[in-house]
C-alpha positions in Angstrom: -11.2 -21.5 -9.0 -14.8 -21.3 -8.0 -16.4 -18.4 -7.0 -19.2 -19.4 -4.1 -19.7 -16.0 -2.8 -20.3 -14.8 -5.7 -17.9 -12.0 -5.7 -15.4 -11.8 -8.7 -11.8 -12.6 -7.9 -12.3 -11.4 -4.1 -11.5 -8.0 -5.2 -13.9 -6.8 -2.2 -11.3 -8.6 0.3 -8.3 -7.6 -1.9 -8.9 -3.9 -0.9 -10.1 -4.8 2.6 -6.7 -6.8 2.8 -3.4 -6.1 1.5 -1.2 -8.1 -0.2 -4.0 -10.2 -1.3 -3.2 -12.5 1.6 -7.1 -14.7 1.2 -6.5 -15.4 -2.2 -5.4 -18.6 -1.2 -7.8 -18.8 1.9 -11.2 -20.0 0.1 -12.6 -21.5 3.0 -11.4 -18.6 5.3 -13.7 -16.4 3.2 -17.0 -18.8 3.1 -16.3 -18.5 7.0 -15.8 -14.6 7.5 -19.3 -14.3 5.5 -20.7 -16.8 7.7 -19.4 -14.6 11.0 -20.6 -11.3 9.7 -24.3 -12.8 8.7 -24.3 -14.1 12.2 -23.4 -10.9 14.0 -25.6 -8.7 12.2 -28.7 -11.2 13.1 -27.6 -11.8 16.5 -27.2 -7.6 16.5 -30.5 -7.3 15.5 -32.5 -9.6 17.9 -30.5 -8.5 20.5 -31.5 -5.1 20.1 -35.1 -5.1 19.0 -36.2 -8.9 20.1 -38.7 -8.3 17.3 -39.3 -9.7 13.7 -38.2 -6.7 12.4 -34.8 -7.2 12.0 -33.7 -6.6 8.7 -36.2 -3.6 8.4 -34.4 -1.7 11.3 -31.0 -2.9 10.2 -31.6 -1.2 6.6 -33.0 2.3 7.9 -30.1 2.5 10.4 -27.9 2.0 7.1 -29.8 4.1 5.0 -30.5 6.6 7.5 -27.6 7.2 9.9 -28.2 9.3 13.0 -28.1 13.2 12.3 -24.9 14.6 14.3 -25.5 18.3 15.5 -22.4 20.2 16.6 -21.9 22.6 19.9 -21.1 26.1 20.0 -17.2 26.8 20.3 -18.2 30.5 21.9 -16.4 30.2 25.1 -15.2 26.8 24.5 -11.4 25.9 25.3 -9.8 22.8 23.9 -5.8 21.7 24.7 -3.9 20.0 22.3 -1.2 18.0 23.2 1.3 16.8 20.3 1.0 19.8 17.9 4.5 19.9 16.9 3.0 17.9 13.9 1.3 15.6 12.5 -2.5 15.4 13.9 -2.2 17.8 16.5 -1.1 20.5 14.3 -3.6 19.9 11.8 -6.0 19.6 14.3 -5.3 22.9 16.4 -5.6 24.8 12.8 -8.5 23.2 12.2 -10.4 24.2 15.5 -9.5 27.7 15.9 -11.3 28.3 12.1 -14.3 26.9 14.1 -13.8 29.3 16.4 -12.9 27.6 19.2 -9.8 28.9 21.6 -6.6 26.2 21.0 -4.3 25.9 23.1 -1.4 24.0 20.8 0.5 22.2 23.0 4.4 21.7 21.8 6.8 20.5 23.8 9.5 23.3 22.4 7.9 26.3 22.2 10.6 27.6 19.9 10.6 25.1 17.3 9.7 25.2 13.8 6.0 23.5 14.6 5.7 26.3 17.5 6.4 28.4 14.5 4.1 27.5 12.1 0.9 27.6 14.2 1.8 31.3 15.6 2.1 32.4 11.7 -0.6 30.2 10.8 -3.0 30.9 13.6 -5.9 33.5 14.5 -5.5 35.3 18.1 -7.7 32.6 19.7 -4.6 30.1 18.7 -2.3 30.0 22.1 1.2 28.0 21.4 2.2 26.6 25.2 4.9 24.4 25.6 4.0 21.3 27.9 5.7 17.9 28.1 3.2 15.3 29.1 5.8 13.5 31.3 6.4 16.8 33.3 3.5 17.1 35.9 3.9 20.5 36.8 3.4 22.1 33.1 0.0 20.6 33.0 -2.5 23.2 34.1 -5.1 23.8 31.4 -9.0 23.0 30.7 -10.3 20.6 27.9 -8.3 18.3 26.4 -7.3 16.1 23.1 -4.7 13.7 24.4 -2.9 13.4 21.2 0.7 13.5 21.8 2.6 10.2 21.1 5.5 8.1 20.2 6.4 5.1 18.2 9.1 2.1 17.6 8.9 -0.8 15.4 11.0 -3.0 16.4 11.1 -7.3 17.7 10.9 -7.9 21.2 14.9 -9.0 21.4 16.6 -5.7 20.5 13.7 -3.5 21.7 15.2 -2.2 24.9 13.0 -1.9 28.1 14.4 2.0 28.1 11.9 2.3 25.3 9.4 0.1 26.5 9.3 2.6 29.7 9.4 5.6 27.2 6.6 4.4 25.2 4.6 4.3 28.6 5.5 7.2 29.5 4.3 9.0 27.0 1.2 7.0 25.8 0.1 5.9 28.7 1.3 7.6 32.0 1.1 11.1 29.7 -2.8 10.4 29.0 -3.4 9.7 32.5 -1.6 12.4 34.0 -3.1 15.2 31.6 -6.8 13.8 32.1 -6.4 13.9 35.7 -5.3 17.5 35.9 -8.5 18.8 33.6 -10.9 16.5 35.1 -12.7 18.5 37.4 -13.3 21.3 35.1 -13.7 18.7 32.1 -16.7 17.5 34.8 -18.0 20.3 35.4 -18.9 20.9 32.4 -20.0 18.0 31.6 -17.6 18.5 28.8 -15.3 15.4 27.1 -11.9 13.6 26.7 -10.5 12.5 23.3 -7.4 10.0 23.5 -6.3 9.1 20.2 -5.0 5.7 20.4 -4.4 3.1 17.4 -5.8 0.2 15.6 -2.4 -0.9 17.2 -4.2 -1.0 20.8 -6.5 -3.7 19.4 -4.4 -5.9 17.2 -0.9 -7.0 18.1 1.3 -7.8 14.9 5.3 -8.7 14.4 7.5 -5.9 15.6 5.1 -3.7 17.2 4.6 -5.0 20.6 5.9 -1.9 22.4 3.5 0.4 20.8 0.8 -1.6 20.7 1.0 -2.4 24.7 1.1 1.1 24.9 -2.1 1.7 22.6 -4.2 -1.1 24.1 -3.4 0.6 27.8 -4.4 3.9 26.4 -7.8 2.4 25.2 -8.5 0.2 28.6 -8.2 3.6 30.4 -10.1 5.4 28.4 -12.9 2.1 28.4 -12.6 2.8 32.4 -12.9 6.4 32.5 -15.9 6.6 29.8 -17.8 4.1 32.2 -16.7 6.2 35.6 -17.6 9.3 34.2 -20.9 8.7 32.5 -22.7 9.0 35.9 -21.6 13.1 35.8 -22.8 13.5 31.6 -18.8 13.5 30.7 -18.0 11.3 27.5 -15.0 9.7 26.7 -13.8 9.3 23.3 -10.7 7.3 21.5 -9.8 7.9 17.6 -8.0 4.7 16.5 -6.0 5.3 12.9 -4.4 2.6 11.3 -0.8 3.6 9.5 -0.6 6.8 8.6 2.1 9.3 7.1 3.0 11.7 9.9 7.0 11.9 11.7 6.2 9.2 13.9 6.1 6.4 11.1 9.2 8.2 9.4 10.7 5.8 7.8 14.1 7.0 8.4 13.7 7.7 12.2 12.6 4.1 12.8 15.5 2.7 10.5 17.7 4.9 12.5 16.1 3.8 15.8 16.2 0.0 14.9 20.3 0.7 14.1 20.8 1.9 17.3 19.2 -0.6 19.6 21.2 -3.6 17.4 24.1 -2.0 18.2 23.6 -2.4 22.1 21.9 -5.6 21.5 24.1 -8.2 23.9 26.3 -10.2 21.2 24.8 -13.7 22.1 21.1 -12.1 21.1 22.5 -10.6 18.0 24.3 -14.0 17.0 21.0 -15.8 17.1 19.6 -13.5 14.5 22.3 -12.4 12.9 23.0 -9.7 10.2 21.3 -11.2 7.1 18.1 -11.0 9.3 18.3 -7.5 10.9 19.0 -5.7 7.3 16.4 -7.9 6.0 14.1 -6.4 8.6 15.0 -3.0 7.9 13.7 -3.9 4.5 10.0 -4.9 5.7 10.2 -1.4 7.8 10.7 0.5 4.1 7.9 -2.0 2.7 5.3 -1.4 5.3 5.6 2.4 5.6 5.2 2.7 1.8 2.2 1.2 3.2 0.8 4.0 5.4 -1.7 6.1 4.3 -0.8 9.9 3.0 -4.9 11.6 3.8 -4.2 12.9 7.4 -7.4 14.6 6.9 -9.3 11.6 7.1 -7.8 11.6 11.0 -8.2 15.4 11.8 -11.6 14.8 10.2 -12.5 12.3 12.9 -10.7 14.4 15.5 -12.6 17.1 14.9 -16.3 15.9 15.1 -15.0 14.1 18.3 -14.3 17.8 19.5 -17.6 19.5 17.7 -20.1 16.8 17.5 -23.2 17.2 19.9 -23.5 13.7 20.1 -20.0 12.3 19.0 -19.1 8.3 18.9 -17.5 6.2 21.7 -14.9 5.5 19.0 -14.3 6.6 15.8 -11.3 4.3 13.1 -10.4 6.5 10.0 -11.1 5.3 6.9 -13.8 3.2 6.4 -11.5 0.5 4.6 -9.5 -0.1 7.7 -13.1 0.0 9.5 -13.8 -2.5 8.0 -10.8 -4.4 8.4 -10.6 -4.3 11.9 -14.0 -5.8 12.2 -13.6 -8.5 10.4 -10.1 -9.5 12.5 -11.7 -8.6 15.6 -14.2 -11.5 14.9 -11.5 -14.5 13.7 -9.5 -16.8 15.6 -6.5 -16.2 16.4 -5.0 -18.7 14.8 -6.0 -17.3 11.5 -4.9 -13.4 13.0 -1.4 -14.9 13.5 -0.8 -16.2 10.3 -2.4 -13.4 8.5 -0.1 -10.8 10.0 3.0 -13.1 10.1 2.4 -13.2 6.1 1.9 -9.4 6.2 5.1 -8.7 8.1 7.0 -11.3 7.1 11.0 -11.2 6.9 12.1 -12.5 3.8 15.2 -14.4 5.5 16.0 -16.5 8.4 17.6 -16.4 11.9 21.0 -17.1 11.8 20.0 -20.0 14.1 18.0 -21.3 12.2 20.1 -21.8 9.3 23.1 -23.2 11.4 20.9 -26.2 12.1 
């Protein structure tokens, strides 16, 4: 096959890409290249409305913006999520900086509890808080990390979980950022809400979390705009897939059992077995899928906390930056059928093969 690009056997869209899904999309490619030299001129005139373009372009590539970082003396920053995952990390991280944590878990006695205490300087404070709860949230600044997750179609998903996802992602954000505001204003200080690539691209099975995500990043888009009148910034870290307990593979498998089992018979008939255990395969395929560097996250996290001068938004790993520019920028036509090859069930409704 020809090469017109110029780049050998697309091996710069077989890393940008899994499962080497453009291999077979030739004129998919010649039209991604065609986008991004587009955007990057119409960038660039946009901005400067000059003739020097690509001169500007390359010393803004070459010579990225130097970030200072604030003092942490007397600086106070509350966690929410740091059972695990990012918010632990993230809570262990900033108190070495020297700011005071306050870990927020929603069992104080638990083994994650446990861990930071032992882990932890004296400027570490463990508080248990439940972002659903609004009484337990009285504290300053604020990294709105805590979250959950499903993966699971539409049919079997039930609107319990749909309303728990909400609670959590959503209604939690908004109803910890209210409570800080104030002081977060008066400080001029900031809010971090770590949403999801998720929030900006739907796929197969995920439509729960990913209503959940976009919400979380149209209220942070809101606030960010409402608050930049009193010096207060706004900030959302969006990872892609990564290993932490809420992409457990087990706990979704488990999860997925359950809600077939009160799945209405007539629903379940339509799909049948075959199907369902042929999903639970593509949950074990994609998770294998999800990336193991947390630190690439808490990295993020924390010059969103430290930075003088952080960004609006920050994605992890400059792969899935990458990525999700190139999506964001297709039709979604082509979207569809990329991520219904990506997430595809390797069998058929039970419907379907009745006919």
């Amino acid at each position: 096959m020809s090469n017109p690009l110029g780049w050998p056997q697309l091996t710069c869209f077989k890393t940008c890409l899994p499962l080497g899904v453009f291999e077979d999309w030739h004129a998919t490619i010649i039209m991604i290249g065609k986008l991004l030299l587009l955007l990057i001129l119409a960038v660039g005139i946009y901005a400067l409305q000059s003739e020097s373009v690509e001169i500007v372009l390359i010393i803004y590539l070459l010579f990225p913006k130097k970030r200072g970082y604030v003092d942490p003396k007397d600086k106070a920053v509350l966690i929410t999520g740091c059972d695990s995952g990012f918010g632990q990390s993230l809570a262990l991280r900033l108190d070495k900086l020297g700011y005071t944590v306050f870990a927020g878990c929603l069992l104080s006695d638990r083994e994650g509890a446990r861990y930071l205490r032992e882990n932890g300087s004296d400027n570490l404070h463990v508080v248990q808080i439940d972002v659903t709860d609004d009484w337990q949230v009285r504290l300053w600044a604020i990294v709105n990390n805590a979250g959950i997750a499903t993966f699971q179609e539409i049919e079997w998903c039930s609107v319990l979980q749909f309303q728990q996802l909400l609670d959590v992602n959503v209604i939690g954000v908004v109803r910890v950022t209210k409570a800080f505001l104030p002081l977060v204003r008066e400080v001029k200080g900031r809010v971090i809400n770590v949403a999801s690539l998720a929030g900006r691209f739907t796929v197969p099975a995920f439509a729960a979390y990913s209503m959940s995500k976009k919400a979380c990043i149209a209220f942070s888009d809101g606030l960010r705009q409402e608050m930049a009148k009193f010096g207060v910034k706004v900030i959302t870290v969006e990872p892609t897939l990564y290993k932490t307990p809420i992409a457990s593979e087990k706990y979704l498998i488990d999860s997925n059992r359950k809600s077939w089992a009160e799945t209405p018979k007539e629903v379940k008939e339509v799909y049948g077995e075959e199907y369902f255990d042929a999903f639970l395969k593509t949950i074990s395929s994609q998770m294998k899928r999800a990336r193991a560097n947390v630190d690439e996250v808490v990295d993020q996290m924390v010059e969103a906390v430290t930075s003088v001068e952080p960004k609006t938004r920050y994605v992890p790993y400059w792969i899935s930056y990458i990525r999700a520019t190139i999506l964001t920028y297709l039709p979604t036509s082509i979207t569809d059928k990329f991520f219904q090859k990506v997430y595809h069930v390797d069998a058929n409704v039970q419907a379907k093969k009745e006919k």
